[in-house]
Z-matrix of the N, CA and C atoms (Angstrom, degrees):
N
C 1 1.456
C 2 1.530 1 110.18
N 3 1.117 2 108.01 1 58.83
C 4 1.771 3 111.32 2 -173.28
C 5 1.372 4 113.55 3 -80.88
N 6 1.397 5 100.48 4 -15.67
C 7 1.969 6 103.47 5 -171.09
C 8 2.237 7 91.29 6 -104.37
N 9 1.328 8 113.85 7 15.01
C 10 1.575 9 99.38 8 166.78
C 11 1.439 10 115.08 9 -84.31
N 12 1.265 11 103.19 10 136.85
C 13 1.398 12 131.24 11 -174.14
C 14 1.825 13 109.73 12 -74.29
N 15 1.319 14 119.17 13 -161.95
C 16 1.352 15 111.95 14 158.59
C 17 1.327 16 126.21 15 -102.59
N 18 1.182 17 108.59 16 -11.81
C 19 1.784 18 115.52 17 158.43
C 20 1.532 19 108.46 18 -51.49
N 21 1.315 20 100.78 19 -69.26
C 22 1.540 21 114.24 20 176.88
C 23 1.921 22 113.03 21 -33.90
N 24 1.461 23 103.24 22 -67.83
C 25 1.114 24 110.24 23 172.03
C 26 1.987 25 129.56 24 -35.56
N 27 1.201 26 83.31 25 -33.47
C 28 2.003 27 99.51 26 -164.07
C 29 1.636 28 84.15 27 -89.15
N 30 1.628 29 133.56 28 -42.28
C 31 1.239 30 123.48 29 -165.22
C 32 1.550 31 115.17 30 -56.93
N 33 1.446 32 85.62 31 -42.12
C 34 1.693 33 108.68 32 -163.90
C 35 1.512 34 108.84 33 -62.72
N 36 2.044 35 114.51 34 -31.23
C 37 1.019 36 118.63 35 -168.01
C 38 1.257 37 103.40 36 -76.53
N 39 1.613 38 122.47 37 -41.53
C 40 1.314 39 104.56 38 -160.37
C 41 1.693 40 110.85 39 -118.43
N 42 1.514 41 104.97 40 39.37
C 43 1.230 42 134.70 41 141.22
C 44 1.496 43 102.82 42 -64.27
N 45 1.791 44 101.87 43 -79.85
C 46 1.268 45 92.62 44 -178.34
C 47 1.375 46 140.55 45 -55.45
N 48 1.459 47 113.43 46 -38.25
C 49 1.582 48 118.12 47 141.90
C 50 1.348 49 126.11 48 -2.23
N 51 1.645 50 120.32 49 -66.29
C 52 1.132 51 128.62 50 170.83
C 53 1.660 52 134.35 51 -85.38
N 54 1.475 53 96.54 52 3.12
C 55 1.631 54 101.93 53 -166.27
C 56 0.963 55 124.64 54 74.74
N 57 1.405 56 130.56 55 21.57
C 58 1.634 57 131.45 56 -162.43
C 59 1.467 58 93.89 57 -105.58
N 60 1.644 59 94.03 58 148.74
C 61 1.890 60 109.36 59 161.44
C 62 1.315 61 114.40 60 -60.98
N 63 1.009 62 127.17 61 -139.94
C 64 1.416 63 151.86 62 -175.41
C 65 1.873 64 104.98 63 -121.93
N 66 1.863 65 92.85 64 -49.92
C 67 1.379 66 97.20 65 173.40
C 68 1.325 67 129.98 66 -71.73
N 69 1.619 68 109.01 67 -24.07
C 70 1.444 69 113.81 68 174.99
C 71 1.548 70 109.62 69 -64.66
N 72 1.498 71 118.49 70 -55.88
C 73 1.457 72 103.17 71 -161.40
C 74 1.589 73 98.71 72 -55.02
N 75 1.601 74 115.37 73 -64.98
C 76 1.441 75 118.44 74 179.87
C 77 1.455 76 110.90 75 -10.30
N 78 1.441 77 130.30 76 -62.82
C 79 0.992 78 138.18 77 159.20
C 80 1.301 79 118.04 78 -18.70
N 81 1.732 80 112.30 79 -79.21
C 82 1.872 81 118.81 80 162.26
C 83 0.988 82 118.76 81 -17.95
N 84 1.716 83 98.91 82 -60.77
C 85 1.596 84 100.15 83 -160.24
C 86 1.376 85 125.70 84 -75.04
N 87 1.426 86 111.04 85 -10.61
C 88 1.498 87 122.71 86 -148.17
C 89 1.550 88 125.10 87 51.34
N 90 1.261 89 93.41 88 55.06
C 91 1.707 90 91.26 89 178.77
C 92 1.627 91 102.98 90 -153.86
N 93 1.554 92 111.54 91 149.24
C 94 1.581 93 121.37 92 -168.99
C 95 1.708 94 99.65 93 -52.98
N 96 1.857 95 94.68 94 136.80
C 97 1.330 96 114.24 95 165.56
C 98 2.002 97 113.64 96 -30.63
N 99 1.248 98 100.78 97 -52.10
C 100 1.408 99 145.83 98 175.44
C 101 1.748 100 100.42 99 -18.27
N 102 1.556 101 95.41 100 -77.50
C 103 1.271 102 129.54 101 -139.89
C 104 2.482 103 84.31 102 -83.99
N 105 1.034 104 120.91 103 -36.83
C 106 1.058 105 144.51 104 -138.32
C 107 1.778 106 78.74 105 -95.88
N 108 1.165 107 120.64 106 -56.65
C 109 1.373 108 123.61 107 176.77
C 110 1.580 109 118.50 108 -66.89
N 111 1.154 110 113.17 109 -36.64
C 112 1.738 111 123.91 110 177.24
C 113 1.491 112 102.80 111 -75.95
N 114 1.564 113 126.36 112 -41.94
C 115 1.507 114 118.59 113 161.78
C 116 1.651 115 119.74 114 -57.13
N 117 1.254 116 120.20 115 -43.54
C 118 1.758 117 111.54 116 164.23
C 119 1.842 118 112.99 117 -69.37
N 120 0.926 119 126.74 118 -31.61
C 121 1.431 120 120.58 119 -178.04
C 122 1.636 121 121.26 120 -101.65
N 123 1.315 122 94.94 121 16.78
C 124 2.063 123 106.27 122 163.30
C 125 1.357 124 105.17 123 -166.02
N 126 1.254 125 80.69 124 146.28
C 127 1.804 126 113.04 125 175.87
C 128 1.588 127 112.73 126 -52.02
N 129 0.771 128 111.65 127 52.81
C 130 1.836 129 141.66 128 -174.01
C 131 1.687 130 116.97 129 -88.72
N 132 0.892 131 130.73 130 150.42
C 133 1.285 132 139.92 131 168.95
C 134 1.483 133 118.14 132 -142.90
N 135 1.111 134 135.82 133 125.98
C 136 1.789 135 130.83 134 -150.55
C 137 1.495 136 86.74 135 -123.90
N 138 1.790 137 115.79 136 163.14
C 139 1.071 138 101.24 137 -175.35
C 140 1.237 139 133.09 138 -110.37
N 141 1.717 140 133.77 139 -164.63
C 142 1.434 141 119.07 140 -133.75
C 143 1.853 142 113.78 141 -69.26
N 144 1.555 143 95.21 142 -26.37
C 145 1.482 144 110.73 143 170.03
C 146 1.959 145 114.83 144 -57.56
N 147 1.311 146 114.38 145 -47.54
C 148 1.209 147 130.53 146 160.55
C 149 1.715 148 123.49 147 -23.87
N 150 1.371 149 84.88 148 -71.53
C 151 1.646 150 130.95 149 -176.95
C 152 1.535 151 91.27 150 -40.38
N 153 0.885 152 87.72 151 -98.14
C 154 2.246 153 105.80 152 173.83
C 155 0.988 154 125.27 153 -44.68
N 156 2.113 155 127.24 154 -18.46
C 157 1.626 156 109.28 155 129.73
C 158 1.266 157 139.66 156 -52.88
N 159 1.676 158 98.35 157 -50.82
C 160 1.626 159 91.38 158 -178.00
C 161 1.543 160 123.46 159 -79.58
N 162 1.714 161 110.69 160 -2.73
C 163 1.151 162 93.74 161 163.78
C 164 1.754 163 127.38 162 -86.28
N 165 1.382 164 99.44 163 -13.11
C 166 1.415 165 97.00 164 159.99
C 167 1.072 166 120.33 165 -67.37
N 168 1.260 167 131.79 166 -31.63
C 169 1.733 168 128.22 167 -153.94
C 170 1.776 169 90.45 168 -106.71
N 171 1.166 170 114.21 169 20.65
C 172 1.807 171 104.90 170 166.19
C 173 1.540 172 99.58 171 -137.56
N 174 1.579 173 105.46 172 23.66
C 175 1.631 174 94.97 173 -178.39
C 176 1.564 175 127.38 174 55.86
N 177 1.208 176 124.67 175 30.45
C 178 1.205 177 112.34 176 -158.39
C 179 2.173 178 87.38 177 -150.95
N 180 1.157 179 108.69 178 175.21
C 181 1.685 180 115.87 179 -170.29
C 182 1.239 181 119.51 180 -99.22
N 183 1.422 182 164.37 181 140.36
C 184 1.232 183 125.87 182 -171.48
C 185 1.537 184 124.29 183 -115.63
N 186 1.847 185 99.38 184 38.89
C 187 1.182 186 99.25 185 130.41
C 188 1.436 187 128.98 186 -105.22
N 189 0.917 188 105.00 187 16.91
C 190 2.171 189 112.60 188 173.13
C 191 2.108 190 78.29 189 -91.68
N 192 1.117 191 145.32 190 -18.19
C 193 1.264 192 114.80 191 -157.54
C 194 1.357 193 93.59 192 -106.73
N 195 1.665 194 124.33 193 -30.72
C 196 1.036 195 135.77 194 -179.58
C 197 2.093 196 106.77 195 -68.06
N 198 0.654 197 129.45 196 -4.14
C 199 1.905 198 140.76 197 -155.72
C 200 1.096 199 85.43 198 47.69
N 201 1.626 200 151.08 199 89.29
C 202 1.267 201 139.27 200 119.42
C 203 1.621 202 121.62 201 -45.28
N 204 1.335 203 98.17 202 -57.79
C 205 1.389 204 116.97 203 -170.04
C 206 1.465 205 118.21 204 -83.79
N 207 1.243 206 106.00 205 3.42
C 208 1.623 207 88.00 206 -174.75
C 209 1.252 208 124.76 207 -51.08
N 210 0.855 209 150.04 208 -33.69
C 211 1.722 210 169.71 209 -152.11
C 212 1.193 211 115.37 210 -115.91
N 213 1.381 212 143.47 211 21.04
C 214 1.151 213 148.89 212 139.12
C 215 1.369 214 125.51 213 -125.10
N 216 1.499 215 131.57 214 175.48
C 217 1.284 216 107.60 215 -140.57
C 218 1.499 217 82.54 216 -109.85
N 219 1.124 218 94.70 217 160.02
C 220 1.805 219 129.26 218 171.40
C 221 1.762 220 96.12 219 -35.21
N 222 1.350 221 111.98 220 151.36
C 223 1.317 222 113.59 221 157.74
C 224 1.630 223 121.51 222 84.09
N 225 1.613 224 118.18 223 -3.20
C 226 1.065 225 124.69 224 161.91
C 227 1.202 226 147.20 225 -4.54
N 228 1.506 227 91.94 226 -73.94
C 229 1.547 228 139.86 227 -173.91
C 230 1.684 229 110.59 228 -52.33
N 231 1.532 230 138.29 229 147.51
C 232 1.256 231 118.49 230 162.00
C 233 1.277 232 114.12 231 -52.05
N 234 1.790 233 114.19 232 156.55
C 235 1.289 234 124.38 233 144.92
C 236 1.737 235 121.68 234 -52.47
N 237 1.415 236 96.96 235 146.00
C 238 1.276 237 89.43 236 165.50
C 239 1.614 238 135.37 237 -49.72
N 240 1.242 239 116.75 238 -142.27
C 241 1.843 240 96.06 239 -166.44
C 242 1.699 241 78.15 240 -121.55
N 243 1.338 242 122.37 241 -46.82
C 244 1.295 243 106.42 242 -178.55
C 245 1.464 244 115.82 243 -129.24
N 246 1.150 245 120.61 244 71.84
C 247 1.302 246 129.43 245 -179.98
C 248 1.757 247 120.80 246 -47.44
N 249 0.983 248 125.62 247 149.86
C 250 1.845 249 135.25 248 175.40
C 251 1.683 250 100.55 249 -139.08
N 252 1.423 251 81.84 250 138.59
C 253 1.815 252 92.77 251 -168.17
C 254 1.697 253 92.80 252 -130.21
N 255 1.234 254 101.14 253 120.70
C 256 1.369 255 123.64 254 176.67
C 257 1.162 256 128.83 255 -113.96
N 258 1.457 257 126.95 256 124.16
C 259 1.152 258 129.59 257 -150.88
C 260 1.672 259 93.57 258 -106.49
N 261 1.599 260 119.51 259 126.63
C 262 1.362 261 129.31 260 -173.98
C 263 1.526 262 105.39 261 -100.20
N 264 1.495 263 106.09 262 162.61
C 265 1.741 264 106.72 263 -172.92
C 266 1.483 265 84.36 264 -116.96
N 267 1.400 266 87.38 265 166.68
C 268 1.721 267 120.08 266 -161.32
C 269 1.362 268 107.67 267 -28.27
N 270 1.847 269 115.50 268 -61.17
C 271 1.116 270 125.34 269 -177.62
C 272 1.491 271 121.37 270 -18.41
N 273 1.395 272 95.18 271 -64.65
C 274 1.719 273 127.17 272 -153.28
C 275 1.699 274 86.08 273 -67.01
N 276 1.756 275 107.19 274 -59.04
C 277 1.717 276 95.64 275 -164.01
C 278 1.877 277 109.05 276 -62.99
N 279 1.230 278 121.64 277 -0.73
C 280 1.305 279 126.40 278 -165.98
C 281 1.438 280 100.57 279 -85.85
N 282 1.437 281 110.09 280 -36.18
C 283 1.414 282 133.43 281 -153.32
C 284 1.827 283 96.87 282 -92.96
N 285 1.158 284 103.95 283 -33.69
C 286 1.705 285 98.91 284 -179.28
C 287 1.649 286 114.94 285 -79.43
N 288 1.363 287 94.30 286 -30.10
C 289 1.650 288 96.83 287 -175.02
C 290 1.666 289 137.13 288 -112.91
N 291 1.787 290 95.13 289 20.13
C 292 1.642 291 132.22 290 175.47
C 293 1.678 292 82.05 291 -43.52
N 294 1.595 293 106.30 292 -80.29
C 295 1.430 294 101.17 293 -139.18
C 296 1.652 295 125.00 294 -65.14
N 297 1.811 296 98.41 295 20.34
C 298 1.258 297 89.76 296 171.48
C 299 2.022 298 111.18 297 83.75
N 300 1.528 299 96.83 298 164.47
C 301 1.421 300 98.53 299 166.64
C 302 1.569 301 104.87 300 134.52
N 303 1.148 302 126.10 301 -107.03
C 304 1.493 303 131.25 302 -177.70
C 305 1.373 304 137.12 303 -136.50
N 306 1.434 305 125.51 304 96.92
C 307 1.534 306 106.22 305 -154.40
C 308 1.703 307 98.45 306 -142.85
N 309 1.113 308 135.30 307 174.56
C 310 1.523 309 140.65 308 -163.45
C 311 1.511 310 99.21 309 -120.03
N 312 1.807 311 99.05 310 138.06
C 313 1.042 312 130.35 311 -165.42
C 314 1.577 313 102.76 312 -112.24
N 315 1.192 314 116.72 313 113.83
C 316 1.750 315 115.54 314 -178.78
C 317 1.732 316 98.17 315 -112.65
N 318 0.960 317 88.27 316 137.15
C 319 1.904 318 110.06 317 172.01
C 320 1.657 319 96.91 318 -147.04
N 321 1.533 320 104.39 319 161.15
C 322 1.574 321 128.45 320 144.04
C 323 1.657 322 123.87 321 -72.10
N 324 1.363 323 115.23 322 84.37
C 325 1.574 324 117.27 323 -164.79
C 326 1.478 325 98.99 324 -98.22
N 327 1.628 326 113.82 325 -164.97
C 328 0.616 327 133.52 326 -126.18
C 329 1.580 328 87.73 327 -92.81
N 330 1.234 329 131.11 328 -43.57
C 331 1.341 330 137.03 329 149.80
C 332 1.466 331 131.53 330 -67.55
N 333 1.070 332 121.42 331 -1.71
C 334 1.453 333 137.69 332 -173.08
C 335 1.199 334 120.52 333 117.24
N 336 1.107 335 105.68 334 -135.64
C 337 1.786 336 120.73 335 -166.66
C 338 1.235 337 97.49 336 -78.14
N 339 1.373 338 115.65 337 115.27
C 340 1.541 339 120.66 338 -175.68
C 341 1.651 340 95.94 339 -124.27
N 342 1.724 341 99.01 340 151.41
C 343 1.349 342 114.61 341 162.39
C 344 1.647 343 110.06 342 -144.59
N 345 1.692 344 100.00 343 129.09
C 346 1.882 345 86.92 344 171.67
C 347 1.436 346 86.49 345 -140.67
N 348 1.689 347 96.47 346 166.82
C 349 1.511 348 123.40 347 -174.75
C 350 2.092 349 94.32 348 -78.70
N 351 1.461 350 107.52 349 142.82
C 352 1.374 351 98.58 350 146.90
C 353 2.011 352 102.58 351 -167.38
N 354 1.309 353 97.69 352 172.50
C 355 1.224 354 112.78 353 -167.33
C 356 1.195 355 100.20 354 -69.68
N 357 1.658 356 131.30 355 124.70
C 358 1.242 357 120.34 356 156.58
C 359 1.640 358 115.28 357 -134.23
N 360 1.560 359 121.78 358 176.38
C 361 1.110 360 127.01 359 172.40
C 362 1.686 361 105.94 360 -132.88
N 363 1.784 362 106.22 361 168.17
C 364 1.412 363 103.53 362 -178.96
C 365 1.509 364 92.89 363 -115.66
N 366 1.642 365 105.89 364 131.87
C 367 1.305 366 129.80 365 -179.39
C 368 1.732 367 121.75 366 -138.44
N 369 1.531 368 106.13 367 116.15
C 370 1.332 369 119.77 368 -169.18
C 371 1.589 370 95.69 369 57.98
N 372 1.666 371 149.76 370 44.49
C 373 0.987 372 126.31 371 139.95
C 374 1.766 373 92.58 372 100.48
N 375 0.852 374 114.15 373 13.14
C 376 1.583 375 111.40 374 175.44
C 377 1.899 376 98.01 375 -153.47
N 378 1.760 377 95.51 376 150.83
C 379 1.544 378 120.87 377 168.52
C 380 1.173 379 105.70 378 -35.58
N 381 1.750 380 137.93 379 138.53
C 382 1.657 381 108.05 380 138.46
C 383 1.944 382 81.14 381 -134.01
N 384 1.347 383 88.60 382 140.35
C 385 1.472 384 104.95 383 139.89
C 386 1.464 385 126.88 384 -136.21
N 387 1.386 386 120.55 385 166.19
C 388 1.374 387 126.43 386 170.24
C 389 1.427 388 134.65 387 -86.48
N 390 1.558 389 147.30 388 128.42
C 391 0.823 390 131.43 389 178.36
C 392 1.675 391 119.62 390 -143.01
N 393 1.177 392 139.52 391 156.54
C 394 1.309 393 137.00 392 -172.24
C 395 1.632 394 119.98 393 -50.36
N 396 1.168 395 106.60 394 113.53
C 397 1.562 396 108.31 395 172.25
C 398 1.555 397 112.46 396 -46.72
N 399 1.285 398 115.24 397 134.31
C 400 1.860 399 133.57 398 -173.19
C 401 1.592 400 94.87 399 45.17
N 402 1.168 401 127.87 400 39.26
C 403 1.459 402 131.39 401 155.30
C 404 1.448 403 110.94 402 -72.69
N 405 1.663 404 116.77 403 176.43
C 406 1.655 405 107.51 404 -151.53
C 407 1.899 406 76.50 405 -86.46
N 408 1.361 407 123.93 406 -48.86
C 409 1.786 408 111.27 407 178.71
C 410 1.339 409 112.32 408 -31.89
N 411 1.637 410 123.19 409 -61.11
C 412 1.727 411 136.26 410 -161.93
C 413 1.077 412 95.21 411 -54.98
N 414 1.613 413 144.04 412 -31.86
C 415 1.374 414 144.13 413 -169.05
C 416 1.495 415 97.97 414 -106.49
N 417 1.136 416 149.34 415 -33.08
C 418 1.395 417 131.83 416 -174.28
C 419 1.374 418 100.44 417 -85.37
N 420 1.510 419 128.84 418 -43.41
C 421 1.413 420 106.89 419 173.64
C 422 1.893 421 133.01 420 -80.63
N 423 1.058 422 100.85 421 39.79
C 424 1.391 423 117.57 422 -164.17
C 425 2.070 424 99.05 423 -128.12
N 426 1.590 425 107.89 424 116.49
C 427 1.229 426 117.45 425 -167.84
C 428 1.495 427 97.09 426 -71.69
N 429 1.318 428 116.82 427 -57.43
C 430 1.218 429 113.91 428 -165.16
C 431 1.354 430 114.93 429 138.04
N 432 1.800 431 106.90 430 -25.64
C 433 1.320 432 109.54 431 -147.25
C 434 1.519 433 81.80 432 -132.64
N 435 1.703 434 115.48 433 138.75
C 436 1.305 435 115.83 434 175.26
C 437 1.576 436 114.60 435 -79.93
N 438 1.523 437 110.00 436 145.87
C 439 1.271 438 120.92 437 -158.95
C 440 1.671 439 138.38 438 69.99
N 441 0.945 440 116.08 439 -5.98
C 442 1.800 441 163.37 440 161.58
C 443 1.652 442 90.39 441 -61.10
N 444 1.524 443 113.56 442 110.75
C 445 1.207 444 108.79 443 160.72
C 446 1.693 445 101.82 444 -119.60
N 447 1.352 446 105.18 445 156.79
C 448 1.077 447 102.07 446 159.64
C 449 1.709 448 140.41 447 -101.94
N 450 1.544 449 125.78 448 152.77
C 451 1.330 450 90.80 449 -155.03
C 452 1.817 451 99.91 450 -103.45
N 453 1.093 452 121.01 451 160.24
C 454 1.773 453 117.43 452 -164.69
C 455 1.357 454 111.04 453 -129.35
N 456 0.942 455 134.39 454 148.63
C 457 1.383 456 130.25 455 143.15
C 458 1.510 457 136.32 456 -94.34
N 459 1.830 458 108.20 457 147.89
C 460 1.633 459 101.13 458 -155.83
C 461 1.644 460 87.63 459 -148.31
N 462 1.570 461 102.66 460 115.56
C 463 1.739 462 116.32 461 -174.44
C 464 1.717 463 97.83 462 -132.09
N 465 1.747 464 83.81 463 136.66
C 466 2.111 465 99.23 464 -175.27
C 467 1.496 466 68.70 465 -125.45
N 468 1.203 467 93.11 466 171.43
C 469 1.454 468 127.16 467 -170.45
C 470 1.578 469 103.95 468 -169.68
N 471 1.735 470 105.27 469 156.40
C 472 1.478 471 121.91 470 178.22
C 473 1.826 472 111.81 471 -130.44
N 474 1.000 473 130.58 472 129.01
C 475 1.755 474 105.82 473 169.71
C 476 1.621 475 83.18 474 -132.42
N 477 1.505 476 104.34 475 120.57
C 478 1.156 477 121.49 476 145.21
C 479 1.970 478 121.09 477 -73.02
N 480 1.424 479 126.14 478 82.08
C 481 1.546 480 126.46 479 -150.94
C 482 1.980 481 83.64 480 -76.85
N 483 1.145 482 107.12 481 -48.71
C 484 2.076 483 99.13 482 -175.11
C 485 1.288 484 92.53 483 -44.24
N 486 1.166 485 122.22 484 -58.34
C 487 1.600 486 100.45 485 -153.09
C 488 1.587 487 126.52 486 -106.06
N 489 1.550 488 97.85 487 19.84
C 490 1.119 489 113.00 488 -160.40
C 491 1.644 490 152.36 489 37.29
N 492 1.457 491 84.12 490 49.52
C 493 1.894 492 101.40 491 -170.16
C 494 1.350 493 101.31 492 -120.26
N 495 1.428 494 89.46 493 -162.90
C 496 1.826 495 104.76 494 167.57
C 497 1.535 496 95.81 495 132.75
N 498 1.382 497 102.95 496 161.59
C 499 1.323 498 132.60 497 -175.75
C 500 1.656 499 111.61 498 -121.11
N 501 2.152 500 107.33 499 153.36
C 502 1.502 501 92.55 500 -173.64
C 503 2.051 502 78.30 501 -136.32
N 504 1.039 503 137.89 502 142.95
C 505 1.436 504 167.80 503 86.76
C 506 1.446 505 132.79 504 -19.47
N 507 1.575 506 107.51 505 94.14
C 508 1.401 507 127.46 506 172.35
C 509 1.585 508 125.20 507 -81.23
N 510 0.853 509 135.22 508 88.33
C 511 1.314 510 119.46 509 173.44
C 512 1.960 511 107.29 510 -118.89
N 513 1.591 512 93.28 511 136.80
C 514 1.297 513 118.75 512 -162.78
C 515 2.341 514 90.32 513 -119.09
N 516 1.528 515 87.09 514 138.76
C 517 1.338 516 86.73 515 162.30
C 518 1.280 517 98.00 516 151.72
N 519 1.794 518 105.59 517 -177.46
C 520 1.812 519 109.90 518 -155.83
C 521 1.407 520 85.50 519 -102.43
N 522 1.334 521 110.30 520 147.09
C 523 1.625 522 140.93 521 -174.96
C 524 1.211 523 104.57 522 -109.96
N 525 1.036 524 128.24 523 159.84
C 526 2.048 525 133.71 524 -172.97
C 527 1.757 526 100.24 525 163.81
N 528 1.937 527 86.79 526 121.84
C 529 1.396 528 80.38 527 -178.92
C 530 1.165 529 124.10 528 -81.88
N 531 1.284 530 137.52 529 178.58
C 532 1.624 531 144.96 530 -132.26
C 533 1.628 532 87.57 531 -106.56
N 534 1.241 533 119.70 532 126.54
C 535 2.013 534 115.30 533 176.67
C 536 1.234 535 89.83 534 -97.41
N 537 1.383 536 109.98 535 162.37
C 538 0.860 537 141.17 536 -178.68
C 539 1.448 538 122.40 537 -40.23
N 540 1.258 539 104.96 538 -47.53
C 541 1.488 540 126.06 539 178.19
C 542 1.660 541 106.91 540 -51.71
N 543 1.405 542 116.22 541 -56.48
C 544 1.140 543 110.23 542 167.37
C 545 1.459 544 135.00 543 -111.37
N 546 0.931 545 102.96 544 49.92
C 547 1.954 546 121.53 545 169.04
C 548 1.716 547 97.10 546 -77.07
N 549 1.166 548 139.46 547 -36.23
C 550 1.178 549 129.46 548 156.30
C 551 1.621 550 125.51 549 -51.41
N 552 1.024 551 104.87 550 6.66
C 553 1.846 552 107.21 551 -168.52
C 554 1.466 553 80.14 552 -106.13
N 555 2.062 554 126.46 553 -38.09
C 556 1.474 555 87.12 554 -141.03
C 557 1.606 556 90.78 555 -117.57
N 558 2.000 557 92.73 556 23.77
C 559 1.923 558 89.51 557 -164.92
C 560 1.711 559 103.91 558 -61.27
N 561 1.334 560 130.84 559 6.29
C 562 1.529 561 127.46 560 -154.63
C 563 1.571 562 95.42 561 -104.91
N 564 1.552 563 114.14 562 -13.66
C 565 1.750 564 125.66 563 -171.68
C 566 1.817 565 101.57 564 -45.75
N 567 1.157 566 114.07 565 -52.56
C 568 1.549 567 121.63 566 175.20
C 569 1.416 568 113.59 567 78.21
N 570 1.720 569 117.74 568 29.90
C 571 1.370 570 125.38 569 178.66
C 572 1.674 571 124.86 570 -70.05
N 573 1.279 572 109.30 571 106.79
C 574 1.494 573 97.72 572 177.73
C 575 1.711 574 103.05 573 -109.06
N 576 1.373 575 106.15 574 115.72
C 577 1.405 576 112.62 575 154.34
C 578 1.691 577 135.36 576 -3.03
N 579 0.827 578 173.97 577 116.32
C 580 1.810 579 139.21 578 151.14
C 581 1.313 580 113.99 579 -66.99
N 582 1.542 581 109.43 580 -22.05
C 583 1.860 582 113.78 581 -173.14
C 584 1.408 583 99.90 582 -92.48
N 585 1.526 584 123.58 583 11.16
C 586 1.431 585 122.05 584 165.26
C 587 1.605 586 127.68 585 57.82
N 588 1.429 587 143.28 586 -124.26
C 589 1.655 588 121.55 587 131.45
C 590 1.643 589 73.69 588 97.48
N 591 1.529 590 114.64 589 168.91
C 592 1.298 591 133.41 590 -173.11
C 593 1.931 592 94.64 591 -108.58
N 594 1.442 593 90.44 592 108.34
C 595 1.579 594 88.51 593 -164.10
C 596 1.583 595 106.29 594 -136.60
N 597 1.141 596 108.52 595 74.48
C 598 1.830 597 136.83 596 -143.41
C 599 1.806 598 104.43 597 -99.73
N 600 1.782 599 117.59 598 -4.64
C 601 1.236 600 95.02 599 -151.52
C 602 1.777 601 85.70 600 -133.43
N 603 1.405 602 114.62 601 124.84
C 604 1.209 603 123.75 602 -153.60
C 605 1.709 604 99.86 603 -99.21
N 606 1.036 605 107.70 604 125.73
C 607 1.479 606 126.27 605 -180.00
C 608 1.723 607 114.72 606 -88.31
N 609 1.251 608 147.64 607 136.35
C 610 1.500 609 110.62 608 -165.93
C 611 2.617 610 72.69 609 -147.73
N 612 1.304 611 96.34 610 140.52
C 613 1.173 612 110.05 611 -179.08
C 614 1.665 613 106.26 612 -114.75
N 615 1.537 614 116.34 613 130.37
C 616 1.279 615 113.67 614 -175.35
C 617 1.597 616 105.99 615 -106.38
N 618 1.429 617 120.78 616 106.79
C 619 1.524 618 128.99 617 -168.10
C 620 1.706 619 97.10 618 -54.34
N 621 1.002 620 146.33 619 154.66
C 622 1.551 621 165.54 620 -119.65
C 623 1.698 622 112.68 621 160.21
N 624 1.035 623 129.66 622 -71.36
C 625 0.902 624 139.97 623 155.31
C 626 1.781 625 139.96 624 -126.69
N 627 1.525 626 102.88 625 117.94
C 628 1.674 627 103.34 626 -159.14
C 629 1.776 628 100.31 627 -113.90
N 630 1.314 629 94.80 628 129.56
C 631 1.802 630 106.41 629 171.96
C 632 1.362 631 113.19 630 -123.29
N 633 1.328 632 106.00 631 148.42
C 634 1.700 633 86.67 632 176.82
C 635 2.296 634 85.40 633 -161.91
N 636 1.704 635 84.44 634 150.87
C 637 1.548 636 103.35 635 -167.52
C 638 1.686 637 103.40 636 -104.83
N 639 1.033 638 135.66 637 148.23
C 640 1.449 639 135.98 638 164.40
C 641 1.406 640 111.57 639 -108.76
N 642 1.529 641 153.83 640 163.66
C 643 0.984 642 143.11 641 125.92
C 644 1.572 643 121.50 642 -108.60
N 645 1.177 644 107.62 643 120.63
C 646 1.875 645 110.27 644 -174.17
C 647 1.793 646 103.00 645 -90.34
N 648 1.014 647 115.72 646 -159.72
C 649 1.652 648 118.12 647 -164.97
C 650 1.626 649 82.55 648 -164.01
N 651 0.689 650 106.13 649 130.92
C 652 2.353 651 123.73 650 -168.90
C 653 1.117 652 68.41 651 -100.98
């Protein structure tokens, strides 16, 4: 698919998003299997009638399909009119945030109250992400003192903005980076960065206490 565009790209994603074929949305949209496949595999743009099927039939707006929004933050949009906020038990937040992906890491650093985004996965039941050896993280999460963990905070989040939901994921607990000895336990984690960089030194977070919020739309 070397000639897909970013329309193409966003379709395909939140196709997959939903588990849909190619033939299902077509279906949604009312438009040929055909036509639905030639819009993900070229730099194509279909028109405005088009547009506003398939963004209905992928759940999503079509300016999220168009990149309107890339560049501002999530959550814009009004709230719904009568929102319910539900508070989920451990299970559920364990269960939303298995497959990994992108979530913020809070510590007390070197400047204070710090939070940054990084790539992580869940392995054997605990956080791991990666980060640069004697990087300003490798030194802020490091007590000083052997056996001394420190304790961190680690929040994923979802905002569905079409439909006005989403869910938020707390996890609290002591962080300690991975020695040497056992970097073989967590070489199977399969973390790739997005900010790329030589980022060799595996951080692993032990969940302690997990909360997590839902918001539904009545």
């Amino acid at each position: 698919m070397t000639g897909t565009g970013d329309l193409g790209r966003r379709i395909i994603h939140h196709r997959e998003r939903l588990g849909l074929t190619q033939e299902q949305v077509a279906e949604r949209a009312d438009m040929s299997p055909g036509y639905l496949k030639y819009l993900e595999e070229n730099a194509d743009n279909p028109d405005t009638g088009a547009l506003f099927r398939l963004a209905d039939a992928l759940d999503t707006t079509t300016d999220e399909l168009l990149g309107g929004g890339q560049d501002r933050p999530p959550g814009q949009g009004p709230a719904t009119a009568h929102p319910r906020l539900e508070a989920m038990d451990e299970a559920e937040c364990l269960r939303l945030i298995e497959p990994g992906g992108i979530g913020r890491v809070a510590f007390n650093g070197s400047y204070g109250p710090t939070v940054l985004p990084v790539n992580y996965t869940m392995h054997d039941g605990a956080i791991v992400f990666v980060t640069a050896v004697g990087g300003a993280m490798d030194q802020d999460l490091r007590t000083g003192t052997e056996g001394v963990e420190l304790v961190i905070a680690f929040q994923i989040d979802n905002i569905d903005e079409a439909n006005r939901e989403g869910w938020s994921v707390l996890v609290q607990g002591p962080a300690h980076h991975v020695p040497e000895e056992e970097a073989a336990s967590v070489a199977g984690a399969e973390v790739t960065p997005w900010a790329g960089g030589d980022r060799k030194l595996f951080i692993r977070i032990i969940p302690q206490r997990v909360t997590g919020r839902r918001i539904h739309a009545m």
